[in-house]
C-alpha positions in Angstrom: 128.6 24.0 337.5 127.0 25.1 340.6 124.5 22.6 342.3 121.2 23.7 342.8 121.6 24.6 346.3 124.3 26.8 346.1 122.3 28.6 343.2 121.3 32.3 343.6 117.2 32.2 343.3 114.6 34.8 342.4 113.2 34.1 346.1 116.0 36.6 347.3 114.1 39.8 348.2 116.7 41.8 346.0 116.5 39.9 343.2 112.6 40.1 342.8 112.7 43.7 343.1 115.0 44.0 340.7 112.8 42.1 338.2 109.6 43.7 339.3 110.9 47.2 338.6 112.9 45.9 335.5 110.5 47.4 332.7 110.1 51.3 333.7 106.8 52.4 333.3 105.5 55.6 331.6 103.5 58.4 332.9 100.0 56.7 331.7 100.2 53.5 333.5 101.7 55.5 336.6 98.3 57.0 336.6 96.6 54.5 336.3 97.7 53.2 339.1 97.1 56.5 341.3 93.4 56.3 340.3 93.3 52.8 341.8 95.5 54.4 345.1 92.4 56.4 345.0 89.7 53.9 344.7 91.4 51.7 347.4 92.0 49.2 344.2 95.2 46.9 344.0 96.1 46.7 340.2 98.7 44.3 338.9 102.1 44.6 339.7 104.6 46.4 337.3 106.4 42.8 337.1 103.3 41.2 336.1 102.2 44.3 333.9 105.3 43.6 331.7 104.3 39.8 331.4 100.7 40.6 329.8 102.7 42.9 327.3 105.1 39.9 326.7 102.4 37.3 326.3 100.0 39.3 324.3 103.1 40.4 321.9 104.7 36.7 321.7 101.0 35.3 320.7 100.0 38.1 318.5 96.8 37.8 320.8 94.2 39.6 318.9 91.1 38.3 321.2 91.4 38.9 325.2 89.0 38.4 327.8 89.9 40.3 331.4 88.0 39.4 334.5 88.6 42.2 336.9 88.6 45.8 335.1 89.9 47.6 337.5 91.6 51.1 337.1 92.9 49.7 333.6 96.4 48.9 334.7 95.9 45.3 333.4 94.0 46.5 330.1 96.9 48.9 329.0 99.6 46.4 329.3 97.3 43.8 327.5 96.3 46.3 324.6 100.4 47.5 324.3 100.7 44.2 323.4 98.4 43.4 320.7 98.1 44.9 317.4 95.4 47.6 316.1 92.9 45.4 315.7 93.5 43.6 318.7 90.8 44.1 321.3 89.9 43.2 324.9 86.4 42.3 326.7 86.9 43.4 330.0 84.5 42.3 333.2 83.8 44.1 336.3 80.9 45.1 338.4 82.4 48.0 339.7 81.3 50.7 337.5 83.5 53.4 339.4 86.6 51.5 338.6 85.7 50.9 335.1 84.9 54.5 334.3 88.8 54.8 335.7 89.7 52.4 333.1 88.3 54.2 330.4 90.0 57.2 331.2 93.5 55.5 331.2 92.8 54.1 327.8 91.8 57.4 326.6 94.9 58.4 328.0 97.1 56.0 326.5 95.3 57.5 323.0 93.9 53.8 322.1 90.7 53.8 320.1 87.8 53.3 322.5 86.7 50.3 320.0 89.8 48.5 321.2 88.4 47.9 325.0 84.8 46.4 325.3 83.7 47.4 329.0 81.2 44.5 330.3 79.7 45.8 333.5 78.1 42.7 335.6 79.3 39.7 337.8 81.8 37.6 335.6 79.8 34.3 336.0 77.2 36.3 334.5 79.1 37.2 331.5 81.5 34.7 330.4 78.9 32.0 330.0 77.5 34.7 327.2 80.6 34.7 325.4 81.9 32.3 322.5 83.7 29.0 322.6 86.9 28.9 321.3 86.9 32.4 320.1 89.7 34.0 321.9 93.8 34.5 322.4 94.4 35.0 326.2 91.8 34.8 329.4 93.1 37.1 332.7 91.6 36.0 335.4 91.7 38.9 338.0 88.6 38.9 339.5 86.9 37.3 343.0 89.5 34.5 343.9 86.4 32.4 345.3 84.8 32.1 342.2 88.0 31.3 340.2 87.9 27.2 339.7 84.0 28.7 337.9 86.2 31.0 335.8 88.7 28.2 334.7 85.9 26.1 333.8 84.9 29.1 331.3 88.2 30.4 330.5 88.9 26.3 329.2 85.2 27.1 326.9 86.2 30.5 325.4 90.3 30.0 324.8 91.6 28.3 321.5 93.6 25.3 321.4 97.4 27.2 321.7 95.2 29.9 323.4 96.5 31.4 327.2 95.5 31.5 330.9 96.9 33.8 332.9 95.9 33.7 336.9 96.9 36.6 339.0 97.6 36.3 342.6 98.8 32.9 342.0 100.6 32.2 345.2 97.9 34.5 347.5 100.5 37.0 349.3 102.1 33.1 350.2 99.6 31.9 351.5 98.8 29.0 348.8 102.2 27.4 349.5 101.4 27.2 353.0 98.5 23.9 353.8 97.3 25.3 356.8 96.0 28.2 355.3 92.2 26.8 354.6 90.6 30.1 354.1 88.0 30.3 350.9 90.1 32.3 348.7 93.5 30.6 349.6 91.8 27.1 348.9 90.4 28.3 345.9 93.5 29.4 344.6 95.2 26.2 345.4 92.5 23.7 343.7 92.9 26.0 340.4 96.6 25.5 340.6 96.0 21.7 341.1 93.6 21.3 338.6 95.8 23.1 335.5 98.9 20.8 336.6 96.9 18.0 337.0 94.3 17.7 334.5 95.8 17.1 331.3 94.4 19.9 329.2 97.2 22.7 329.6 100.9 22.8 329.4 101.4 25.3 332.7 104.3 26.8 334.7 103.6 29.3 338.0 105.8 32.6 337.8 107.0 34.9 340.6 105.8 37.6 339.6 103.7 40.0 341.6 101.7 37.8 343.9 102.5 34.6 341.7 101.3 34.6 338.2 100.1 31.1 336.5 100.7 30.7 333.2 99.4 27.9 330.9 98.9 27.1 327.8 95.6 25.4 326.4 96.4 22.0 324.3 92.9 20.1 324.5 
């Protein structure tokens, strides 16, 4: 058995390439992603695009709040995942973007009743929303504000219910203590915070830009 050293990682450029592009993506989502081009937007990555699918599918999430809309990148891969009556409340204050989103979900031929566009700041809206009452919360949004949005997404999920953090690791930042930036600390504390406070069993993927993943138990 090889020791740990001597073990081939997913920190080797080619190997993370090869799992980012692993799951092909169709013509829809390829659009989606030109409209963000367009909008100077930076949507999920294809790796992490396959992991909402995953997590939605594995959970049979039928309840999924989204901070950060958008170009609807996010929101397909979520909604692929769930069932038909699976739907998504998704925040942004950037109207343009949203109204991208809607065409990709129109698009993709999903029912509009399937994606519930909240436009307004996210710490506006989430506090508006019900305890306990949902699957999965992606948190996509302001990385300044997001030890605020844990606080909520802790509120709205169910006990067995999912956080998923994008941009986990910060373009590497967050591995890196010198970095004190807002965002980067921000970033950091929520990752601290979900390993250390006892209310989530967690583990921090490298997917895209780093992708936490953690499970609510209490």
């Amino acid at each position: 058995m090889p020791t740990s050293s001597s073990r081939p990682t997913s920190k080797q450029p080619a190997s993370w390439a090869y799992a980012e592009q692993f799951v092909p993506e169709d013509d829809v989502l390829q659009r989606a992603r030109e409209r963000a081009a367009d909008l100077d937007l930076e949507p999920v990555s294809p790796g992490v695009a396959a992991t909402l699918t995953v997590l939605t599918a594995a959970g049979g999430a039928r309840t999924v709040v989204e901070v950060g809309t958008g170009t609807g990148v996010s929101l397909l891969s979520l909604l692929r995942g769930m069932g038909e009556d699976g739907v998504v409340t998704t925040i942004d204050s950037d109207g343009e973007a949203q109204r991208a989103a809607r065409e990709a979900v129109a698009d993709d031929g999903i029912r509009t009743n399937r994606a519930r566009f909240i436009n307004g700041r996210a710490l506006e809206v989430l506090p508006r929303l019900t305890d306990g009452a949902y699957d999965l919360v992606l948190l996509d949004g302001d990385e300044r504000e997001y030890s605020a949005y844990l606080e909520q997404a802790h509120r709205l999920l169910r006990v067995g219910g999912v956080l998923v953090v994008d941009d986990a690791l910060f373009k590497g930042r967050v591995v890196d203590p010198a970095v004190r930036d807002t965002s980067t600390v921000a970033l950091r504390e929520v990752a601290r915070v979900v390993l250390e406070d006892g209310n989530w069993f967690p583990t921090l993927l490298p997917s895209g830009d780093g992708l936490l993943v953690a499970v609510k138990h209490s």
